[in-house]
N, C-alpha and C positions, 0 to 999 in steps of 0.2 A: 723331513730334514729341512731346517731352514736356511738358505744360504742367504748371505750380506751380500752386497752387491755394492762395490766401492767403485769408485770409478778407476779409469784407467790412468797412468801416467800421462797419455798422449794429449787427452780431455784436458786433464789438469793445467800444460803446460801448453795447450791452444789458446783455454779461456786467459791465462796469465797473460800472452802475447799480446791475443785482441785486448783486454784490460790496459795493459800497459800503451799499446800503440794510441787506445781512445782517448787516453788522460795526456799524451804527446803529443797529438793532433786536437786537444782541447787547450791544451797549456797554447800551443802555438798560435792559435784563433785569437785567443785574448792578450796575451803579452811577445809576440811575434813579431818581425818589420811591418806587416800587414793586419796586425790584428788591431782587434777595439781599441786598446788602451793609446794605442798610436793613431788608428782615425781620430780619437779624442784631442790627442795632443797637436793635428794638423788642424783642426777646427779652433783651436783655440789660437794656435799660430797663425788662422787666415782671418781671423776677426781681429786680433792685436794689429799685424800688417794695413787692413784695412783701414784702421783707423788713423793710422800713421799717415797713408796714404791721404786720406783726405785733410790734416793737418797741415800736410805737404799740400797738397792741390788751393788748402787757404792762404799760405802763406805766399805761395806764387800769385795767386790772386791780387795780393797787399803788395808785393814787392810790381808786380805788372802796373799796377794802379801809380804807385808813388814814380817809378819812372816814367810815364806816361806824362805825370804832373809836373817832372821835370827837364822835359823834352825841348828841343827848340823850338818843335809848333806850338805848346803850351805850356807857360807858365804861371806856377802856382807861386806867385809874392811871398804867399804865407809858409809853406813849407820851405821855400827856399831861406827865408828867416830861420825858421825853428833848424834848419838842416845845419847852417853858419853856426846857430850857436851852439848845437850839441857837437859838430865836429871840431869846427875852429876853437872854441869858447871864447867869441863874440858877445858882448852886450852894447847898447844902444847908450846915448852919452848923457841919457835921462834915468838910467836904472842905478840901483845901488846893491850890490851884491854882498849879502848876509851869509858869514860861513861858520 
C-alpha cells in the first residue's frame, strides 16, 4: 500500500507566516524610515546641503572682504566709487551715459 504524504495544515500555514513575515521585514529594510532607499535619499540631502554650505561660507568670504574694504581703518577709493555709482547712480561730470 502506498500512502501520499501531504503535508499538514499547521506546516502549511507556518511556512506562509515565516514567508510573509520575510518579505515584511525585506519590504521594510529597503523602503522603511531606516531603510536603503532613505539612506540614499540623506546622502544625497547631505551632499546638496554641503555644497550650499560652502557657497555660503564664499559668499561670507566676499561680503567680510568688501566691508573690510570699506571700513574706517581702510579705504578702498575704488570700491567706494563703483559702490556710489551702482547705489546712488552717480557718474562723474566727464562721463556720458548711453541708454
Amino acid at each position: 500500500m502506498s500512502r501520499s504524504h501531504r503535508p499538514g495544515l499547521g506546516s502549511v500555514v507556518f511556512f506562509s507566516v515565516a514567508f510573509m513575515l520575510g518579505v515584511y521585514f525585506t519590504f521594510a529594510a529597503v523602503q522603511g524610515d531606516y531603510g536603503l532607499f532613505r539612506r540614499v535619499e540623506i546622502a544625497a540631502e547631505r551632499d546638496a546641503l554641503s555644497r550650499d554650505l560652502e557657497k555660503l561660507n564664499v559668499e561670507i568670504v566676499e561680503m567680510e572682504n568688501l566691508t573690510r574694504r570699506l571700513s574706517d581703518t581702510y579705504l578702498d577709493l575704488d570700491l567706494l566709487d563703483q559702490q556710489a555709482r551702482s547705489v546712488l547712480g552717480m557718474i562723474r561730470a566727464d562721463e556720458i551715459v548711453i541708454r
